[in-house]
Legacy VTK file of the C-alpha trace (Angstrom):
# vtk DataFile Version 3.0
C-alpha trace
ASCII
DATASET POLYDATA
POINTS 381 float
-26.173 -72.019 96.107
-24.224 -69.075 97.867
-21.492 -71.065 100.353
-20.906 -69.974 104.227
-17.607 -68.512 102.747
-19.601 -66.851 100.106
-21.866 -65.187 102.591
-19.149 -64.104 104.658
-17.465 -62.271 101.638
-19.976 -60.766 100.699
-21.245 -59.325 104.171
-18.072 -57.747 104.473
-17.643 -56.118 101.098
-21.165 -54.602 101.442
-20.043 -53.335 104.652
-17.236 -51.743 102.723
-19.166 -49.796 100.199
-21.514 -49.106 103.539
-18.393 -46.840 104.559
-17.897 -45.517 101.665
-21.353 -44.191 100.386
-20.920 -42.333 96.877
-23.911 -39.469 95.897
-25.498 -39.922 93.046
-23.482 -38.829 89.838
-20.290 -39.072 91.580
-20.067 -43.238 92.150
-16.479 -43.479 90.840
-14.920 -45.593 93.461
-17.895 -47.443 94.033
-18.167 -48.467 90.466
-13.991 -48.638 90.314
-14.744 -51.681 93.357
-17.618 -52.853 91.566
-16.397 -53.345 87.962
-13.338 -55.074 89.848
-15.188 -57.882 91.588
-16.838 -58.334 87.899
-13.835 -58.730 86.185
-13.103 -61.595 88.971
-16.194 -63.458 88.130
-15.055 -64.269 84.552
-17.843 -62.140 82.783
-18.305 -62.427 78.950
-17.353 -58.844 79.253
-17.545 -55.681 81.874
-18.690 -52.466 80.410
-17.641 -49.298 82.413
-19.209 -45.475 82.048
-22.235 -46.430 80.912
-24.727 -43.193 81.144
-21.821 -42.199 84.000
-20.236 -44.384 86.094
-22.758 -47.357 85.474
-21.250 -50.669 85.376
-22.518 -53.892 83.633
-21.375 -57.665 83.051
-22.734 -59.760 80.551
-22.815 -63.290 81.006
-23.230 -64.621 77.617
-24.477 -68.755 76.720
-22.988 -67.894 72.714
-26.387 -69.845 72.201
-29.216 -67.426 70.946
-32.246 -66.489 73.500
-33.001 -63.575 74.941
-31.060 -61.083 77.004
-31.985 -61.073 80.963
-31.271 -57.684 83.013
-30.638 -57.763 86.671
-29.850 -54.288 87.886
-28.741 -52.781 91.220
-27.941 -49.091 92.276
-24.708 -47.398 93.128
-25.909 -44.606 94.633
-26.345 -43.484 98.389
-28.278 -40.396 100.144
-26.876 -36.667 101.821
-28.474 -38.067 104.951
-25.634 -38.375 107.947
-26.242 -41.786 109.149
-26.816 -42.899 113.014
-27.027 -46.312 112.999
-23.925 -47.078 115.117
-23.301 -49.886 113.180
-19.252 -50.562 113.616
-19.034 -49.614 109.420
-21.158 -46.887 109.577
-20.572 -44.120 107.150
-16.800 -42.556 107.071
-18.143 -40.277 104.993
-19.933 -37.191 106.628
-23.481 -35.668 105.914
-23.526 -38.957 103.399
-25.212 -42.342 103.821
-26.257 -45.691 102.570
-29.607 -45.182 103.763
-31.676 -46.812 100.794
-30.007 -50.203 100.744
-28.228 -49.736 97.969
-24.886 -51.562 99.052
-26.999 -54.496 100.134
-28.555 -54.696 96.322
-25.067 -54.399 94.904
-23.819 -57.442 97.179
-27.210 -59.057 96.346
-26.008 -58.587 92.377
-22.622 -59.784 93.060
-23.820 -63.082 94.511
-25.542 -63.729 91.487
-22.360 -63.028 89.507
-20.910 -65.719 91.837
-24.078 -68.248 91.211
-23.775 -67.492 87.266
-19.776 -68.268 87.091
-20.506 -71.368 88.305
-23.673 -72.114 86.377
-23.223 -70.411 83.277
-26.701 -69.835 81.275
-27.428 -72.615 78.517
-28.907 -69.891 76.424
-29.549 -66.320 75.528
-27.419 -63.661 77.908
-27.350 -62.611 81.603
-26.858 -58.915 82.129
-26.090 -57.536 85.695
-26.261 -53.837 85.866
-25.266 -51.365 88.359
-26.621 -48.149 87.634
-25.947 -44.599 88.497
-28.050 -41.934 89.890
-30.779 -43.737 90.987
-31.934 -41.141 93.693
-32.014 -38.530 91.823
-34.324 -39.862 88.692
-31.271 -39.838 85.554
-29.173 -42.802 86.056
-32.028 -44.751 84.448
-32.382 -42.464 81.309
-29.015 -41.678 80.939
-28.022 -45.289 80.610
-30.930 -46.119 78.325
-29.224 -43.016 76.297
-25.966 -44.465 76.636
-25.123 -45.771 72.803
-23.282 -48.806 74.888
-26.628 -49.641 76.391
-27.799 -50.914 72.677
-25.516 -53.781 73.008
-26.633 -55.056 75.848
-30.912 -54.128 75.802
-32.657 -56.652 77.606
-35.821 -58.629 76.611
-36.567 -59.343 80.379
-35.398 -56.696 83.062
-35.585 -57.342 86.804
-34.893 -55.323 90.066
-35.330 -56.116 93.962
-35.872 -53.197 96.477
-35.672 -53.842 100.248
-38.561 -52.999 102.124
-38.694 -51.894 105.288
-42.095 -53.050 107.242
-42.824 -56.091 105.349
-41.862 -59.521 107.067
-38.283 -60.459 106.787
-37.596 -61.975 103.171
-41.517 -61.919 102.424
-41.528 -60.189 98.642
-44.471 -57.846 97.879
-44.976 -58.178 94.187
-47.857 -57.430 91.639
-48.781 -57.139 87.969
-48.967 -52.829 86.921
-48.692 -50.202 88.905
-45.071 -50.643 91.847
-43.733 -46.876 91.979
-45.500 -44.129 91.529
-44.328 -41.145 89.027
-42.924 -37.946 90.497
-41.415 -34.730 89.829
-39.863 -32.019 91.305
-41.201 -28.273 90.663
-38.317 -25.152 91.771
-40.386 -22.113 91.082
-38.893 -19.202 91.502
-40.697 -15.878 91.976
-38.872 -12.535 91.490
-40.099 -8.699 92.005
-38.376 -5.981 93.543
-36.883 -5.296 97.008
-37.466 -2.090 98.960
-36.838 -0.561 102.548
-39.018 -2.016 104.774
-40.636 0.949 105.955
-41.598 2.232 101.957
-43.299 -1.514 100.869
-45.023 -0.260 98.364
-41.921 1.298 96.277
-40.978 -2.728 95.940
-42.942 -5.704 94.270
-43.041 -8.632 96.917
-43.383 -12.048 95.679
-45.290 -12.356 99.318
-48.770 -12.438 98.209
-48.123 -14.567 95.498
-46.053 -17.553 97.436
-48.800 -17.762 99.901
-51.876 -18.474 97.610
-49.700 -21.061 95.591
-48.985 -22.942 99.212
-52.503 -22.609 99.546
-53.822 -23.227 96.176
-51.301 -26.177 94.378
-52.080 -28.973 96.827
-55.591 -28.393 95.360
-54.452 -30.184 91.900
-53.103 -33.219 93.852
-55.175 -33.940 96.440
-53.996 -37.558 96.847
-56.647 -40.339 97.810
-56.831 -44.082 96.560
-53.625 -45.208 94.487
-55.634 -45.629 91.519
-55.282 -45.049 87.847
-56.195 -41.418 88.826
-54.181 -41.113 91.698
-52.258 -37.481 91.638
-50.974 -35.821 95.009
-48.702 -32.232 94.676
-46.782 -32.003 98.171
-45.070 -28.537 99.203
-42.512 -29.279 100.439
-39.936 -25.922 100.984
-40.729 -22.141 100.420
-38.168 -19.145 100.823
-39.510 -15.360 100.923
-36.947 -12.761 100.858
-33.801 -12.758 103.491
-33.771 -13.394 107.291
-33.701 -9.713 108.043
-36.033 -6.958 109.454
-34.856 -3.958 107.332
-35.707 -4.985 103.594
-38.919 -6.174 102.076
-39.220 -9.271 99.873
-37.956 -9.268 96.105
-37.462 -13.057 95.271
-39.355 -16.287 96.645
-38.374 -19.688 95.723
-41.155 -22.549 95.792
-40.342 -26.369 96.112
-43.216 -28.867 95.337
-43.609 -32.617 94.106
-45.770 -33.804 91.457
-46.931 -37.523 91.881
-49.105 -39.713 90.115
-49.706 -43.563 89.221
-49.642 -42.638 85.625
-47.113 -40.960 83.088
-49.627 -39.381 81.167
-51.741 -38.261 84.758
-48.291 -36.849 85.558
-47.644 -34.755 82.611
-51.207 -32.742 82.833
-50.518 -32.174 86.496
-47.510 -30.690 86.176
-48.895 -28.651 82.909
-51.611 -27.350 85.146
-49.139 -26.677 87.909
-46.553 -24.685 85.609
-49.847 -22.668 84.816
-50.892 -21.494 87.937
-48.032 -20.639 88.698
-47.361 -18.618 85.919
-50.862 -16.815 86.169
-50.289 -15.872 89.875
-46.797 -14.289 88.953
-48.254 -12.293 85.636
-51.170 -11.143 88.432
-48.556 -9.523 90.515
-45.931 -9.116 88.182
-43.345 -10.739 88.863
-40.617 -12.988 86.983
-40.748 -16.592 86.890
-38.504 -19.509 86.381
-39.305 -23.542 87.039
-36.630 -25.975 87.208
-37.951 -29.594 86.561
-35.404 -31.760 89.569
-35.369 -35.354 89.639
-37.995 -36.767 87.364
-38.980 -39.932 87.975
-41.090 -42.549 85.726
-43.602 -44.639 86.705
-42.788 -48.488 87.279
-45.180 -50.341 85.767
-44.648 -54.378 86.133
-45.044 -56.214 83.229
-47.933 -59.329 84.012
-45.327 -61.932 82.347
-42.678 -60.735 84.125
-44.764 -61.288 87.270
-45.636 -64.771 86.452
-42.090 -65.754 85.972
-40.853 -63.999 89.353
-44.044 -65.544 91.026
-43.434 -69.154 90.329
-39.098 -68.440 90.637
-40.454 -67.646 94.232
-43.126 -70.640 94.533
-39.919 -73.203 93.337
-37.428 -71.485 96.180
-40.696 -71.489 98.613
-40.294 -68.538 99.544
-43.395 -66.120 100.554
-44.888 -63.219 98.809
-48.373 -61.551 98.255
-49.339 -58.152 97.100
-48.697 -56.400 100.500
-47.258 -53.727 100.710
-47.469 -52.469 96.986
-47.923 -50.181 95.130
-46.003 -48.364 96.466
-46.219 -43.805 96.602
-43.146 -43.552 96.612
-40.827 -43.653 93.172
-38.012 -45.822 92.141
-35.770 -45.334 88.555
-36.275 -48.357 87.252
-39.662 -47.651 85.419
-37.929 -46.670 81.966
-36.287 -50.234 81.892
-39.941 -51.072 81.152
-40.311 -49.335 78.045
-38.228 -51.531 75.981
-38.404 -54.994 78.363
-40.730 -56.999 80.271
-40.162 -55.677 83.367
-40.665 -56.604 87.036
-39.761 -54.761 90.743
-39.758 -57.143 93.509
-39.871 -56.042 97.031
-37.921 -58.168 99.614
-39.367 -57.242 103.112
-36.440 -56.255 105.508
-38.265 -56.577 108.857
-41.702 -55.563 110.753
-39.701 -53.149 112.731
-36.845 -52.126 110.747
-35.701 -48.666 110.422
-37.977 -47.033 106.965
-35.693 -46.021 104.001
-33.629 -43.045 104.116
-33.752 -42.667 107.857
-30.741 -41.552 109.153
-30.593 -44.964 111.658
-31.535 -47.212 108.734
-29.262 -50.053 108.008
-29.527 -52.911 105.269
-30.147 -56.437 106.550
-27.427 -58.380 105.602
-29.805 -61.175 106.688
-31.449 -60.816 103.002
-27.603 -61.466 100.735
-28.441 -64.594 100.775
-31.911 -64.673 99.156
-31.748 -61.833 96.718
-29.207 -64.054 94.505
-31.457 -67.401 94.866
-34.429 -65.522 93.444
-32.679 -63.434 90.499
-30.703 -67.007 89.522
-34.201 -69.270 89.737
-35.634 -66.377 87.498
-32.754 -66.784 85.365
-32.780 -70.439 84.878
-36.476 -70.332 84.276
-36.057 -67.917 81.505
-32.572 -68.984 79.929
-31.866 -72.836 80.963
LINES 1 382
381 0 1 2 3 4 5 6 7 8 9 10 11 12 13 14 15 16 17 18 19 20 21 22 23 24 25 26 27 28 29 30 31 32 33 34 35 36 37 38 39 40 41 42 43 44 45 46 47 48 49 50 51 52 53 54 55 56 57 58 59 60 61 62 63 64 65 66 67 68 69 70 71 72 73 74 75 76 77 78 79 80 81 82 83 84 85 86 87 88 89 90 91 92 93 94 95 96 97 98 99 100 101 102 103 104 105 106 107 108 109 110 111 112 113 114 115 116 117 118 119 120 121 122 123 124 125 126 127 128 129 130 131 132 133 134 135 136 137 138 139 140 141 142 143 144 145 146 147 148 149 150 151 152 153 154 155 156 157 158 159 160 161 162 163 164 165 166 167 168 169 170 171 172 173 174 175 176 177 178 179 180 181 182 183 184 185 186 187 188 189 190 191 192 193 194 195 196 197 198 199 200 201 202 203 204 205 206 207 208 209 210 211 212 213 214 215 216 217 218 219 220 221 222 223 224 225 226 227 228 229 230 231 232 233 234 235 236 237 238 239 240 241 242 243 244 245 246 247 248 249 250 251 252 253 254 255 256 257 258 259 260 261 262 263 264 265 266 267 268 269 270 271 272 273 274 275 276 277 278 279 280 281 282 283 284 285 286 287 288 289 290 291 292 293 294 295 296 297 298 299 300 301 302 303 304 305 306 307 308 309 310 311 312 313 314 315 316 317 318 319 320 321 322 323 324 325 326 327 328 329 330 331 332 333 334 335 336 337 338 339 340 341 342 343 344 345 346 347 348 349 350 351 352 353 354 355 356 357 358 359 360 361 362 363 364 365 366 367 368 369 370 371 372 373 374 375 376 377 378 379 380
């Protein structure tokens, strides 16, 4: 059990990396502090750089059993934070707005719990991945030829959640997070004076029956096995001026669906209309896929073990407030583990995730580690 002391410490170095948020890709010092307050733990070993700057300690029994993965972010938002919270963000236009310090103080205390209970078999992996935000840490890692070393059979993640009851976890077996991609399509013709139009080829025409037309192949509805919603979200014609009619358009949507597989097609059938509304008019086209995100899928063994981890520590949880639309990188962990996301409610009336006055509970430090070690133990001994 986490001490008064404990609690204190770690309160005030999440505060810490609160004032120092880090954007995805670019968590060197957070990482630096991270693997520091590893090394101080005793670990097996610390790996650093691992698919960037991920960080990982392995807690190892020498005894053979499986591997257990706990993972945590790194990485905050380019959201400027107005919380007013005394550490509030030194760092301008950037944030910890997702929670992200509070998981990695979560993951610390249970570094703390397993120095001083040491697994009786198998290994204890606590990871600290990059890029979560963005949709690559997760990959990239996985990619990572250090990752081999340390692949988990069981992997295991906890997400704050805004609007569930303090500390209540929403958990269930299949669908958490929701896939999701990013479209940037880019539509090119031919400027011209604005008073001679037609000696030009606007991408005009074109941008406004794809705003009215994609949302068409996503319409949303019931999060379901064939859920699939496309959202617009940012269109550009031409330049803020009177004088010159439009040669370029750019075209921001995202793809989302409950499935992989539901997710590819949609964005196959999106890349198409697109590309037959551009050969219509003629005009050039490019699509940049941005921030791709997999679909986290719990594992139902994984659930049972984080269900009765939570039953032992009595601590509530149901199936409210998942699944979830929104996406997390954590899915891919899934592919090669029994996998489970837990969300750990952060208050009724708490600020939602990236807001710019949202704030992580430091209320919750204290659970998060009881419920990853009690999953541990279960597992390992």
């Amino acid at each position: 059990m986490l001490s008064n002391s404990d609690l204190i410490e770690l309160t005030e170095f999440r505060r810490a990396l609160h004032r120092r948020p880090e954007l995805s890709g670019a968590e060197g010092e957070t990482a630096h502090t991270i693997a520091a307050a590893l090394r101080a733990l005793s670990a097996t070993r610390v790996l650093t750089g691992i698919g960037g700057h991920g960080v990982a300690a392995v807690f190892d029994s020498g005894a053979p059993g499986p591997t257990v993965l706990f993972r945590a972010e790194l990485d905050a938002l380019p959201i400027a934070e107005t919380s007013g919270a005394a550490w509030a963000s030194a760092i301008p236009g950037n944030g910890h707005l997702c929670g992200h310090d509070g998981h990695m103080a979560m993951l610390l205390g249970l570094g703390r719990l397993i120095s001083r209970r040491p697994p009786k078999t198998g290994r204890i992996v606590l990871l600290f991945q990059p890029a979560e935000e963005i949709g690559s840490g997760a990959r990239a890692v996985i990619n990572d030829p250090a990752f081999t070393a340390i692949a988990p059979d069981y992997a295991f993640a906890i997400h704050n959640l805004p609007g569930l009851p303090l500390v209540h976890v929403g958990l269930r077996a299949g669908l958490m997070n929701c896939a999701s991609v990013g479209l940037a399509i880019q539509l090119t013709g031919k400027t011209a004076h604005a008073a001679t139009p037609e000696t030009g080829i606007s991408p005009g025409p074109a941008l406004a029956r794809l705003i009215a037309a994609l949302p068409d192949l996503g319409p949303g509805g019931a999060l379901d096995d064939s859920f699939r919603l496309l959202t617009v979200t940012h269109a550009q014609l031409g330049e803020a001026t009177f004088g010159v009619a439009p040669g370029a358009a750019m075209l921001h949507v995202t793809l989302r669906s409950a499935q992989d597989a539901t997710l590819a097609d949609l964005e196959a059938r999106t890349r198409a209309m697109a590309a037959q509304e551009a050969a219509h008019d003629g005009l050039m086209l490019r699509i940049k896929t941005c921030e791709p995100f997999a679909a986290t899928i719990n594992d139902a063994q994984a659930v049972m073990l984080a269900r009765a981890a939570l039953d032992r520590l009595q601590v509530p949880h149901s199936e409210d407030g998942v699944p979830m639309h929104a996406s997390e990188d954590f899915g891919l962990f899934g592919h090669g583990a029994k996998s489970a996301m837990l969300c750990l409610g952060a208050g009724q009336s708490h600020p939602a995730l990236h807001n710019p006055d949202y704030d992580f509970p430091d209320d919750l430090i204290a659970i998060g580690p009881k419920i990853f070690a009690q999953i541990a133990r279960d597992i390992l001994g």
